[in-house]
C-alpha positions as CSV (number, residue, x, y, z in Angstrom):
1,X,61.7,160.2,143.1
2,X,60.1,162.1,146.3
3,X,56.3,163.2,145.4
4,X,56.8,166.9,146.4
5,X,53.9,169.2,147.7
6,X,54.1,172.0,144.8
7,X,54.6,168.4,142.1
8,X,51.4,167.8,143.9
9,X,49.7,170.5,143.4
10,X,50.8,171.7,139.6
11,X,49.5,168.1,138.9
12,X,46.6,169.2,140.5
13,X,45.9,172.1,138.8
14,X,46.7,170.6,135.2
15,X,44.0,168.0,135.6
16,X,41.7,171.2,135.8
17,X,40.9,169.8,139.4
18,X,40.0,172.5,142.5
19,X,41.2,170.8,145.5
20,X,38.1,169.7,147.0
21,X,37.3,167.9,143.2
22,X,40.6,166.2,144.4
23,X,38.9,165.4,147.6
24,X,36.0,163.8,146.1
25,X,38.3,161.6,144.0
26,X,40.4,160.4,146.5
27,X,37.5,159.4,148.6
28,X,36.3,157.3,145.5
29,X,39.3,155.7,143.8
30,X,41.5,155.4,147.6
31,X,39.2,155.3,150.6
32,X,40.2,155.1,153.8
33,X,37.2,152.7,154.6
34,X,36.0,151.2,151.2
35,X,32.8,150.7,153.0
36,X,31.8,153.9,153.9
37,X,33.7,156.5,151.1
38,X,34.4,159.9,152.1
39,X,36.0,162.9,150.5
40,X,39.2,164.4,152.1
41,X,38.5,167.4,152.7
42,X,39.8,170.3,151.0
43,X,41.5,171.8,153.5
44,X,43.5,168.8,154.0
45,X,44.2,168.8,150.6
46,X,45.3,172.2,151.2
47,X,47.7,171.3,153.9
48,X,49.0,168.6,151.8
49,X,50.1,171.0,148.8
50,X,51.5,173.7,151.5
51,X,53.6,171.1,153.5
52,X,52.7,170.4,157.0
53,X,54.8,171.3,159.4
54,X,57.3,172.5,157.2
55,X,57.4,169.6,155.1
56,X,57.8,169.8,151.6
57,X,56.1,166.2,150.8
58,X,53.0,165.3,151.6
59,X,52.2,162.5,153.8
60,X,53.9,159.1,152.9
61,X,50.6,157.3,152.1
62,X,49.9,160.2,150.1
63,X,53.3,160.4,148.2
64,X,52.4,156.6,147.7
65,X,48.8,157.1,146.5
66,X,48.7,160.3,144.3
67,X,50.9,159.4,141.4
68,X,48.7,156.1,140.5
69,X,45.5,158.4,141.7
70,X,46.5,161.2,138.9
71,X,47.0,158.7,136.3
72,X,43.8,157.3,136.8
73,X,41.9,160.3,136.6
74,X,44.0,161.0,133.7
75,X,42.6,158.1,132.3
76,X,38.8,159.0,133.1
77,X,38.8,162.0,131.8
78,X,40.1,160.4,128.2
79,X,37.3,157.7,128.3
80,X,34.8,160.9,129.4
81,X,36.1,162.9,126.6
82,X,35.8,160.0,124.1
83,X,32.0,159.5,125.2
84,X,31.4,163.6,125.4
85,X,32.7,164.0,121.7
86,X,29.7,161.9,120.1
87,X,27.4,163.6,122.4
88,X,28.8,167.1,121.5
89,X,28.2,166.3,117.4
90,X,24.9,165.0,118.0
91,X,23.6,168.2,119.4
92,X,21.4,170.6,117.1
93,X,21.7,174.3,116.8
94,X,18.7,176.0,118.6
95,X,16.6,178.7,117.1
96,X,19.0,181.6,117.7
97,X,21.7,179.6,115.4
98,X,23.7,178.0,118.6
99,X,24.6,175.1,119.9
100,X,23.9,175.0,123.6
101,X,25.8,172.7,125.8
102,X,25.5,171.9,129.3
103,X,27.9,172.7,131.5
104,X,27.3,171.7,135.6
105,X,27.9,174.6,138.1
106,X,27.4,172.2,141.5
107,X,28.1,168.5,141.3
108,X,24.6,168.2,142.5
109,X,23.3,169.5,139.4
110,X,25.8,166.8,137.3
111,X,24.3,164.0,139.3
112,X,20.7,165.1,138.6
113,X,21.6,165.3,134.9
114,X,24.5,162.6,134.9
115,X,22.9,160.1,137.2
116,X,25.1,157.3,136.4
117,X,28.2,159.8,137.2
118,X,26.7,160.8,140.7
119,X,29.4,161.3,143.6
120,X,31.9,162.6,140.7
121,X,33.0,165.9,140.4
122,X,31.2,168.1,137.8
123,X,34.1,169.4,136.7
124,X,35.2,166.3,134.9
125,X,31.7,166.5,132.4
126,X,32.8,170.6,132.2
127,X,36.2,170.0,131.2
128,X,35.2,167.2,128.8
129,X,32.7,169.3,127.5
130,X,35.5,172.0,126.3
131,X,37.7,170.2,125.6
132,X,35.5,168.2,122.5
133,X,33.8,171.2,121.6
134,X,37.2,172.9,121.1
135,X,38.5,169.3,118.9
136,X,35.3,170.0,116.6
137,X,36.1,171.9,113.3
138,X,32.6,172.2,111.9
139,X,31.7,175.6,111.8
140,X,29.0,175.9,114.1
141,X,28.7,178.3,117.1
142,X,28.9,176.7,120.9
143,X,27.9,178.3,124.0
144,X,28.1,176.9,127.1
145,X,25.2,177.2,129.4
146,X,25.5,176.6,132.8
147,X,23.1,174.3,134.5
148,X,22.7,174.9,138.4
């Protein structure tokens, strides 16, 4: 089966991922250099999902990579979930009768917060955040407050 550009993008997009959250997670689970990670940048994830040149794959290496990539993050964001769900009962409702959970607006602020997740996207935390607060059926009122 050929790893289409729009395949690779709907994946994407139902990971919860922009495409420069992409970036950053290619650069850490598939480097080109494992000794000096970078992100790919998101305009080359762009080009990827468009088709370059009129292609409707991406790059080979990329066809190759991406399907093992998605499952692992697939998989980290089910491990983060499963750590975020404890955290997410644990928390007490504040004065006002709420229970306020961080959610990251840059990855910078994640890191500060989340040191042992530094370099990761905040995104992952945000989406694992929802996604347990939505599981929980114990009456209590959740807002999410961003954190910059």
């Amino acid at each position: 089966m050929v790893f289409t550009c729009i395949e690779m993008e709907t994946r994407r997009r139902m990971l919860g991922l922009s495409q420069a959250d992409l970036g950053v997670i290619l650069g850490l689970l598939v480097p080109k250099d494992p000794s000096d990670p970078k992100p790919v940048g998101q305009q080359t994830v762009s080009r990827w999902e468009e088709g370059v040149n009129g292609h409707e794959e991406p790059p080979y290496w990329v066809q190759s990579a991406l399907p093992k990539v998605f499952d692992r993050i697939s998989e980290i964001q089910e491990a983060l979930f499963r750590r975020v769900l404890p955290f997410m009962e644990s928390l007490e409702a504040s004065e006002d009768g709420l229970v306020h959970v961080p959610m990251y607006r840059s990855d910078r602020a994640f890191a500060r917060a989340m040191p042992k997740m530094a370099g990761w996207p905040a995104s992952l935390w945000n989406n694992a955040a929802l996604r347990a607060v939505d599981s929980l059926d114990d009456d209590r009122e959740y807002q999410f407050d961003m954190v910059r």
